[in-house]
C-alpha positions as CSV (number, residue, x, y, z in Angstrom):
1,X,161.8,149.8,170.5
2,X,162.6,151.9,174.0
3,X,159.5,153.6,173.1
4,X,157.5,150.5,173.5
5,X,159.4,149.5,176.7
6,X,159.1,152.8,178.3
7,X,155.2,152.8,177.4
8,X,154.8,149.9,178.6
9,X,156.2,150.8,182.2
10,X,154.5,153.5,182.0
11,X,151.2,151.1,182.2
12,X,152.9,148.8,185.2
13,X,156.1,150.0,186.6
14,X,155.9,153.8,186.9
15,X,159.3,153.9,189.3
16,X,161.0,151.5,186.3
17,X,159.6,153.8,183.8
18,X,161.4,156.5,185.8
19,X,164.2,154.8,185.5
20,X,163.7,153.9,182.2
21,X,163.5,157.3,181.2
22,X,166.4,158.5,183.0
23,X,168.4,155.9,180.7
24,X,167.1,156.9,177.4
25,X,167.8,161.0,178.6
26,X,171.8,160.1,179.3
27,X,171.9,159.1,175.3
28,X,169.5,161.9,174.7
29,X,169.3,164.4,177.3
30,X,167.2,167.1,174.9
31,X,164.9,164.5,173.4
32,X,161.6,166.2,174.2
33,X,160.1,162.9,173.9
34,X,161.5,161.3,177.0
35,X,161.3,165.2,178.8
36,X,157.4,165.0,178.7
37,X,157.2,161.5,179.7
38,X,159.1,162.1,182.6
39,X,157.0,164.7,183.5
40,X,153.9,162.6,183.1
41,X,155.3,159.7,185.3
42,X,156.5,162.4,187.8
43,X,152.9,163.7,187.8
44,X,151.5,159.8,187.9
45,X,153.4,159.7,191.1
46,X,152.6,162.4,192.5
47,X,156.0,164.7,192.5
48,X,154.0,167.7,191.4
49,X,156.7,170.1,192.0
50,X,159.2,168.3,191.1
51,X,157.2,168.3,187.8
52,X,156.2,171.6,187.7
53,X,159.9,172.5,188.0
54,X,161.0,170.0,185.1
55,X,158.3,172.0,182.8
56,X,159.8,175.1,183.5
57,X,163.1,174.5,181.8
58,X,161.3,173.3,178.6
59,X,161.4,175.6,176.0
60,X,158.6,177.0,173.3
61,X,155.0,175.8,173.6
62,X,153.6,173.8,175.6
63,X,152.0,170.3,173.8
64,X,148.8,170.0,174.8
65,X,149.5,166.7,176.8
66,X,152.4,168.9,178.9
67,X,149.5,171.8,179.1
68,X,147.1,168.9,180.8
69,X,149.9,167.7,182.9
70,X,150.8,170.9,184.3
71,X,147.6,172.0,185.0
72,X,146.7,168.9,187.3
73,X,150.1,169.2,188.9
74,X,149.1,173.0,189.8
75,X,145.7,171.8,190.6
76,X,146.9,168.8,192.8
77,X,149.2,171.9,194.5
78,X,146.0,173.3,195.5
79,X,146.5,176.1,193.2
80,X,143.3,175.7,190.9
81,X,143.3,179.2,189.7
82,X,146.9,178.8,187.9
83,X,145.6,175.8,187.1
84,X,142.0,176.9,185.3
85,X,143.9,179.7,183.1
86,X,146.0,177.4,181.9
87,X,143.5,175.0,180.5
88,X,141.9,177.8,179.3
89,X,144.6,178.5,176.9
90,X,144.0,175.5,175.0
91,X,142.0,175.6,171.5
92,X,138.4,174.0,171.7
C-alpha cells in the first residue's frame, strides 16, 4: 500500500515523496526499494550529488534504472564522459 502512496508522489509531490520515503527507510532503512527511489526523486529534483553520493553506499550491481539515474546525475554534473561509460555498461 506505501508503495502506491509513495508512487503516486512520486507523479505530484516530489518533496512529499521525499518525505515519504524518508518514513518508509526509518522501518526499513536497507530496503533497496525505497534506496533507489530516493535516489530517483533526488535526481527528479535536481540534488545530483547528493544522489550520486547516496549511490555510492549501495552495494552490488547497479539495476539498470540506478545505472540510468546515475548517469544523468553525472551528466547533469557536466561530467558526460563518466556519464557515457557508464551507459555503456548496460546490455543492448
Amino acid at each position: 500500500m506505501i508503495g502506491e502512496v509513495v508512487d503516486g508522489l512520486m507523479e505530484r509531490d516530489l518533496e512529499k515523496a521525499e518525505r515519504a520515503i524518508q518514513q518508509v527507510l526509518r522501518l526499513s532503512p536497507r530496503s533497496r526499494e525505497y534506496l533507489s527511489k530516493r535516489v530517483q526523486v533526488m535526481v527528479l529534483r535536481g540534488k545530483y550529488a547528493d544522489a550520486l553520493a547516496e549511490l555510492e553506499t549501495f552495494r552490488g550491481r547497479l539495476s539498470t534504472t540506478e545505472t540510468v539515474m546515475k548517469s544523468f546525475a553525472l551528466m547533469s554534473l557536466k561530467r558526460s564522459d563518466e556519464a557515457i561509460m557508464l551507459i555503456e555498461t548496460l546490455p543492448e
